[in-house]
N, C-alpha and C positions, 0 to 999 in steps of 0.2 A: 551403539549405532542409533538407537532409538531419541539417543538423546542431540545429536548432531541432526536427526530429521525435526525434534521437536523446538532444536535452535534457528534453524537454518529457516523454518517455517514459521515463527513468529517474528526474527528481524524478517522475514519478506512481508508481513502483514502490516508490520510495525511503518516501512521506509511505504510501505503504501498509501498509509494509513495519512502521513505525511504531506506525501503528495495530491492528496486530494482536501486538506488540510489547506495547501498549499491552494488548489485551483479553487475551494471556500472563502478563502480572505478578498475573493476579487469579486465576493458578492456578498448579497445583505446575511448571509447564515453566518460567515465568519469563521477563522481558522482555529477558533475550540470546537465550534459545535458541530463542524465539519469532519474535522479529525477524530471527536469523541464517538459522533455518528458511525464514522468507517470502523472505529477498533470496537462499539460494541457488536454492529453485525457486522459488514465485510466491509472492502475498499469499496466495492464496486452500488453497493450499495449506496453507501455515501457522498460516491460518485454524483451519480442520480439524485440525489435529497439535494446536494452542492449546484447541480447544473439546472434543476427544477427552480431555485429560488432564485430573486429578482439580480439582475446587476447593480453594481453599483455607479450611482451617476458621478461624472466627471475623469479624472485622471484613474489612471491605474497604479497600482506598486509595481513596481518590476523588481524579480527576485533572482537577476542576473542566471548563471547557471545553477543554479542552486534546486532548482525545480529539475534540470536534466541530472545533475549528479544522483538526488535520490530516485527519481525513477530508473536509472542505470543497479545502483544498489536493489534496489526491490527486487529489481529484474533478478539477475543475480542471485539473489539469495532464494529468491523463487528455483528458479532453473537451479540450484545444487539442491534445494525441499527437494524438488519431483526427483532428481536421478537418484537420491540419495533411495526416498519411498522405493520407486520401482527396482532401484538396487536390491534392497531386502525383500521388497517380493519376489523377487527371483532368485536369494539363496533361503527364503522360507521352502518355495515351492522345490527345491532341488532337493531339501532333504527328506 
């Protein structure tokens, strides 16, 4: 069990991690330092660090759906982390 919480909660950190990786390429920090950002503190953090730095002048990239596929995965593997977590808190607590 522990080990399905311990999977399920780094791919969601991981396709996060990704997608903010993802929303960095379309500014001057760039989709390593963006992504290395989010995986060594959080996503959300790197969030932040990716949307604080400048834009980039002129065209964009478009990265078709590819930006909604993994944010749906993150999703995802998020929501089975938590029910998984509060699943075993709740047969910890029952015995």
């Amino acid at each position: 069990m522990t080990f399905l919480i311990l999977l399920f909660g780094l791919l969601g950190g991981c396709f996060l991690s990704v997608l903010v990786g993802i929303v960095g390429s379309r500014r001057r920090i760039g989709f390593g330092w963006a992504f290395l950002l989010s995986l060594l503190f959080t996503p959300l953090v790197g969030l932040l660090i990716a949307l604080v730095s400048d834009p980039l002048p002129g065209g964009a990239t478009r990265w078709g759906c590819l930006g909604f596929v993994v944010a749906l995965l993150g999703i995802v593997c998020l929501a089975i982390f938590l029910v998984l977590l509060l699943a075993g808190g709740a047969v910890l607590a029952a015995i």
